[in-house]
C-alpha positions as YAML, in Angstrom:
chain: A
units: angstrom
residues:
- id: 1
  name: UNK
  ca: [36.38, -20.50, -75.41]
- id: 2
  name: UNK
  ca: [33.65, -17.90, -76.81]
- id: 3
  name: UNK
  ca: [34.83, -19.15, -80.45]
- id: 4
  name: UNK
  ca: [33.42, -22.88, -79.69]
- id: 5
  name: UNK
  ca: [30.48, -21.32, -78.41]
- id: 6
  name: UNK
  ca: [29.95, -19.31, -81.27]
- id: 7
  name: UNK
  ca: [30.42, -22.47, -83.33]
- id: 8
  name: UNK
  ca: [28.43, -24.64, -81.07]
- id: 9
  name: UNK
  ca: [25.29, -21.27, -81.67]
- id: 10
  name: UNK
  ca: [25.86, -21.44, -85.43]
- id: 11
  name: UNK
  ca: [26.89, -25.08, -86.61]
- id: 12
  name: UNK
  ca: [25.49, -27.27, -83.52]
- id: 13
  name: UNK
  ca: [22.39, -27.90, -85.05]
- id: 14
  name: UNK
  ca: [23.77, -29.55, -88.32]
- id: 15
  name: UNK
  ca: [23.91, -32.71, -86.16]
- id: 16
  name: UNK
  ca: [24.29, -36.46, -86.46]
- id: 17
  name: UNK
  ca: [21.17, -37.65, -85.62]
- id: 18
  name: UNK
  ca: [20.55, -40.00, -83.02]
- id: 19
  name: UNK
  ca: [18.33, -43.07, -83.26]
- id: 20
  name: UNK
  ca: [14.61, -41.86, -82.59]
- id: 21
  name: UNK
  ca: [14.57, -43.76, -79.16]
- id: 22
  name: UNK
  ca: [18.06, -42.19, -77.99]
- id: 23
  name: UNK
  ca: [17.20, -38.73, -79.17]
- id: 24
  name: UNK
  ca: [14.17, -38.99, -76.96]
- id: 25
  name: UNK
  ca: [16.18, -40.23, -74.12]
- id: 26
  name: UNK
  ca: [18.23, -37.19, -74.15]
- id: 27
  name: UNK
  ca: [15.76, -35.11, -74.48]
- id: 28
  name: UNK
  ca: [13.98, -36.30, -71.45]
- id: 29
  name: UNK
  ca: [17.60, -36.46, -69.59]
- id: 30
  name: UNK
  ca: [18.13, -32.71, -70.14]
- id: 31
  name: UNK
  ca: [14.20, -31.74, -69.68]
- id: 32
  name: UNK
  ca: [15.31, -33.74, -66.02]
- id: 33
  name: UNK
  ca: [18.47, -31.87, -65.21]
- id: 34
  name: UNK
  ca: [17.10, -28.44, -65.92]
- id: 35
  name: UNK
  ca: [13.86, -28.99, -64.02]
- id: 36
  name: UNK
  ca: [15.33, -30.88, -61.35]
- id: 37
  name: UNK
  ca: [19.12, -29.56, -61.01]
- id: 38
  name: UNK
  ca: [18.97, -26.18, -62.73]
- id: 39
  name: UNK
  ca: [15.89, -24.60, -61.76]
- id: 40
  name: UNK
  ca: [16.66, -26.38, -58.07]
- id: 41
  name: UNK
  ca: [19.73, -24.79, -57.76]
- id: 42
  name: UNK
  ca: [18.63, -21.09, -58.87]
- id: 43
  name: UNK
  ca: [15.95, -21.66, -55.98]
- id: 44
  name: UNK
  ca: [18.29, -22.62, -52.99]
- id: 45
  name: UNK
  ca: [21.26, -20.76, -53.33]
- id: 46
  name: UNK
  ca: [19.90, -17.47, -53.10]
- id: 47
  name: UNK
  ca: [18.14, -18.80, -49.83]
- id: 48
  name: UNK
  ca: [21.10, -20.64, -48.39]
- id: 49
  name: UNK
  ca: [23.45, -16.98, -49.16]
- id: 50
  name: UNK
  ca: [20.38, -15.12, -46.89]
- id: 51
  name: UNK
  ca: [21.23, -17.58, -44.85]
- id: 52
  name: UNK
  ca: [24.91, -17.47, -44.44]
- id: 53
  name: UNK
  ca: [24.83, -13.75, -44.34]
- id: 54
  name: UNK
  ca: [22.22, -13.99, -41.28]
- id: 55
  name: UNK
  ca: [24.33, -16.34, -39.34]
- id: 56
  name: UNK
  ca: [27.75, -15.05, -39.77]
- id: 57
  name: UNK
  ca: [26.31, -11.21, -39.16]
- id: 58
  name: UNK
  ca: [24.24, -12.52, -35.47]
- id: 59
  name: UNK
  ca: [27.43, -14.83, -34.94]
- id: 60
  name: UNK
  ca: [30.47, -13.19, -36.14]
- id: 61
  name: UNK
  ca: [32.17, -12.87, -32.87]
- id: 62
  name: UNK
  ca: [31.84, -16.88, -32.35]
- id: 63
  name: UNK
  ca: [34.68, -18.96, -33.19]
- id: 64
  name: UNK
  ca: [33.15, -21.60, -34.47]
- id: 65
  name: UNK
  ca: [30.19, -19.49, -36.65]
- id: 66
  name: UNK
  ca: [31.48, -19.43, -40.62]
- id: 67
  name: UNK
  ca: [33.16, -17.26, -41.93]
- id: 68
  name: UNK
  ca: [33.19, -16.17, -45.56]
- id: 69
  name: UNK
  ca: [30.65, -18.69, -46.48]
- id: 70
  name: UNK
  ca: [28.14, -16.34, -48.03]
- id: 71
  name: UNK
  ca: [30.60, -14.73, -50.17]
- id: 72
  name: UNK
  ca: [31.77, -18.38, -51.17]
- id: 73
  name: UNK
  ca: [28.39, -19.63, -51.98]
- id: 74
  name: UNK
  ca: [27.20, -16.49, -53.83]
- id: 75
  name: UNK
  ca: [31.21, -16.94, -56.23]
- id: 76
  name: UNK
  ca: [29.83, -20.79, -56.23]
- id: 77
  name: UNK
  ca: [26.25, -19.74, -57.15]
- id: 78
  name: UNK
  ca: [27.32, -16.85, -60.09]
- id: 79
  name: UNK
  ca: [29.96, -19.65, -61.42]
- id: 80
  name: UNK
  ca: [26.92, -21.72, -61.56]
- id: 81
  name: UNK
  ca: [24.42, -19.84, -63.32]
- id: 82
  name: UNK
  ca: [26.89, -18.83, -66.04]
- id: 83
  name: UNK
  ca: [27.64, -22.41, -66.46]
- id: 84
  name: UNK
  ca: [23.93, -23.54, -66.21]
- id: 85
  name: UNK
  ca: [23.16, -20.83, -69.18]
- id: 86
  name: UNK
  ca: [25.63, -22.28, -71.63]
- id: 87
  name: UNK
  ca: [24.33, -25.60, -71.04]
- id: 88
  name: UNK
  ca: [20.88, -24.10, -71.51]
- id: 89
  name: UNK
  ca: [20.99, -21.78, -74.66]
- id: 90
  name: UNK
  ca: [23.82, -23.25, -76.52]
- id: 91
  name: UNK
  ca: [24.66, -27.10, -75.42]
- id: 92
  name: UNK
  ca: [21.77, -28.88, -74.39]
- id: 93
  name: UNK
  ca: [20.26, -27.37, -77.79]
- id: 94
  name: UNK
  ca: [23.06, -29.18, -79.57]
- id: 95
  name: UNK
  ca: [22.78, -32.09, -78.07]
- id: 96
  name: UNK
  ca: [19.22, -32.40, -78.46]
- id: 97
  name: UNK
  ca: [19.34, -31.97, -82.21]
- id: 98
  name: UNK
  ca: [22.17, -34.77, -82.13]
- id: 99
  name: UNK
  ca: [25.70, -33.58, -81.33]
- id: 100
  name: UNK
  ca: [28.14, -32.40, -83.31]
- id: 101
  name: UNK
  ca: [31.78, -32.29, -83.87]
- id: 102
  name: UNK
  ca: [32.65, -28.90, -82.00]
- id: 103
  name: UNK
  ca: [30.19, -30.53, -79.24]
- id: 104
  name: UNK
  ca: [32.91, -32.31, -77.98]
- id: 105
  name: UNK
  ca: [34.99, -29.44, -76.89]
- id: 106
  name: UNK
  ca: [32.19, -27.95, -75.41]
- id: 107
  name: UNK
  ca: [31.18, -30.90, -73.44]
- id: 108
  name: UNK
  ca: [35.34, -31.16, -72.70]
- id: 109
  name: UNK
  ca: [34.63, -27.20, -70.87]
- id: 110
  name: UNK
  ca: [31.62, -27.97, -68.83]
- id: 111
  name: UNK
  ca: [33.50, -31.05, -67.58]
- id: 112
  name: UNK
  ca: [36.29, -28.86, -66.92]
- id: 113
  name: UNK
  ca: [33.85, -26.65, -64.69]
- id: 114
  name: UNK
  ca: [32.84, -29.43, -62.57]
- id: 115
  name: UNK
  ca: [36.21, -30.58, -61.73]
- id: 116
  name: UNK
  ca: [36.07, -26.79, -60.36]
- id: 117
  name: UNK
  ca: [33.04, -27.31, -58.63]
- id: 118
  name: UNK
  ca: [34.41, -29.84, -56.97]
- id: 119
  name: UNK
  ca: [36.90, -27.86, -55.52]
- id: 120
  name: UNK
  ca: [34.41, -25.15, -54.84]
- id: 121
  name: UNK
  ca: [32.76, -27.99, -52.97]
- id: 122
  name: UNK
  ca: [35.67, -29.09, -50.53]
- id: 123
  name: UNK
  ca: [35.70, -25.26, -49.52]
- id: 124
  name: UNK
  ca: [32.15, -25.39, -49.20]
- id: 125
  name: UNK
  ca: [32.97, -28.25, -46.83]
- id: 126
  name: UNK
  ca: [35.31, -27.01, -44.69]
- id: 127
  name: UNK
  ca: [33.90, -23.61, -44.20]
- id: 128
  name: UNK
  ca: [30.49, -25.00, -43.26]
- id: 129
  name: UNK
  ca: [32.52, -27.40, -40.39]
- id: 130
  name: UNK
  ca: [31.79, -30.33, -42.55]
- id: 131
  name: UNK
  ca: [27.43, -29.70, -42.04]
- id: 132
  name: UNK
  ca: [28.27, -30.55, -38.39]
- id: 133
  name: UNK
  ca: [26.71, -27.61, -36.27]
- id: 134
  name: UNK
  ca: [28.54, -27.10, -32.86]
- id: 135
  name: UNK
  ca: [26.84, -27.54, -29.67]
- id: 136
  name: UNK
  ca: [24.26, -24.48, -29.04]
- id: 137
  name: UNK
  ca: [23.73, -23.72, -32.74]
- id: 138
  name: UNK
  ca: [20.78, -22.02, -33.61]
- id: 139
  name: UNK
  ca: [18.11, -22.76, -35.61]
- id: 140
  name: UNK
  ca: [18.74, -20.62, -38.49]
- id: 141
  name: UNK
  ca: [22.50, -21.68, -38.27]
- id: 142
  name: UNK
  ca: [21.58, -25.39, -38.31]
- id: 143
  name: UNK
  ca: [19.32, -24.73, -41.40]
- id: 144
  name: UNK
  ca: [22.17, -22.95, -43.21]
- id: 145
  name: UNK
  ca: [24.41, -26.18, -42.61]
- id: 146
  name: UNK
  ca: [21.43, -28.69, -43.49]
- id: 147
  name: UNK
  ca: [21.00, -26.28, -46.82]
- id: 148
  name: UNK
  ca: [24.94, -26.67, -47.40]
- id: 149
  name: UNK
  ca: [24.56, -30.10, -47.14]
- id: 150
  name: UNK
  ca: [22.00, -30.23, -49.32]
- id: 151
  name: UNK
  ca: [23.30, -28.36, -52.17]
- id: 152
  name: UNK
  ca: [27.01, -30.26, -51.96]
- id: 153
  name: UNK
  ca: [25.05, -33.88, -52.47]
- id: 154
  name: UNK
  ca: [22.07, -32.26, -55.23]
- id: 155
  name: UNK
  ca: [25.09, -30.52, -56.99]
- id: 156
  name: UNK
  ca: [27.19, -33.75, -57.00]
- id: 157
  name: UNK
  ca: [24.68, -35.89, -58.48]
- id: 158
  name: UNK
  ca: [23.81, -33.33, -61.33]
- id: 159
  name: UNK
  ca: [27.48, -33.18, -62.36]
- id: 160
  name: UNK
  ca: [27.66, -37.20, -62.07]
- id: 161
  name: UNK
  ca: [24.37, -37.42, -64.15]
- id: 162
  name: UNK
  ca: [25.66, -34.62, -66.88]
- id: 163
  name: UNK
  ca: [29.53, -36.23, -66.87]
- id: 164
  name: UNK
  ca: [28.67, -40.12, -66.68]
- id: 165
  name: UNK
  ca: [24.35, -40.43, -68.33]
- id: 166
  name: UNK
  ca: [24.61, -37.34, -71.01]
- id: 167
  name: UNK
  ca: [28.18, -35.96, -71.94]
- id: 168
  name: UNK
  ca: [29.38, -39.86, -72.32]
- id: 169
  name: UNK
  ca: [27.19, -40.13, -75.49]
- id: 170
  name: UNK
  ca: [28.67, -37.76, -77.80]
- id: 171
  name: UNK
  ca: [32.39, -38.34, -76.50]
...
C-alpha cells in the first residue's frame, strides 16, 4: 500500500484535467469535508475519549456503565486520523489537480477503510447501549452517549459524501 502512495506523492499531479466547473466542484467538496468532517472529527473525539474514560472510571462497578469504550474510540479515533492524513497530503491533492490512474487504487483503500469504520461503528454501537442511557444516568454519562451518537451519524455521512459525491468521479 505505501508503493501507491508513493506513486499517488510523485505522479498524482500529472492529472487529467477536469472541466473548469467540475474541478471547482471538487475543490469546494474536499475544502467541505476537511472543514466540516476532518477538522470536526479531530475536535470531538478527543472530548468524547475524556469522556468515556470519566464515566467508565466513576461507574465501573455498574453493570450497565461501558466498558472499553474509551479504548475503542481512541483505536477508532488513531485509525481515523491516519486515514484523514492520506486523504489530506496525498489524495485530495490528486484529486484536486484531476485524478489520475494510480488514483483509483487509492480511492479503492480509503473505501476499503470505511467498510472498516463501519464495523468500528456497530462496536461503537453496542458498547455505548445503542446511545440509550439507562435509567439514573448521569449527566456526564448521558453526554458521552449523545457525543457517541453524534460522531456514528457525522462519521456516516462523511464516508457517504467521500464514497457516493467525490470518489464516484474518478472511478
Amino acid at each position: 500500500m505505501l508503493e501507491t502512495w508513493a506513486l499517488l506523492r510523485d505522479f498524482g499531479p500529472h492529472a487529467v484535467h477536469s472541466p473548469p466547473d467540475e474541478a471547482r466542484e471538487i475543490r469546494e467538496l474536499i475544502a467541505h469535508i476537511i472543514e466540516r468532517y476532518h477538522e470536526v472529527h479531530r475536535a470531538e473525539f478527543p472530548q468524547a475519549i475524556a469522556l468515556a474514560r470519566k464515566v467508565e472510571g466513576v461507574h465501573r462497578d455498574v453493570a450497565e456503565a461501558p466498558h472499553g469504550l474509551a479504548d475503542h474510540l481512541q483505536l477508532m479515533f488513531d485509525d481515523l486520523d491516519a486515514h484523514q492524513r492520506r486523504e489530506e497530503l496525498v489524495l485530495f491533492p490528486t484529486l484536486e489537480a484531476g485524478g489520475c490512474s494510480v488514483a483509483r487504487f487509492a480511492i479503492h483503500r480509503m473505501m476499503a477503510d470505511h467498510r472498516d469504520v463501519e464495523r468500528q461503528l456497530a462496536t461503537l454501537r453496542k458498547l455505548a447501549g445503542n446511545y440509550q442511557p439507562p435509567a439514573g444516568a448521569c449527566r456526564t454519562w448521558r453526554a458521552l452517549l449523545e457525543s457517541c451518537r453524534k460522531l456514528d451519524d457525522d462519521l456516516t455521512e462523511h464516508m457517504r459524501l467521500e464514497d457516493e459525491d467525490l470518489f464516484s468521479r474518478f472511478l
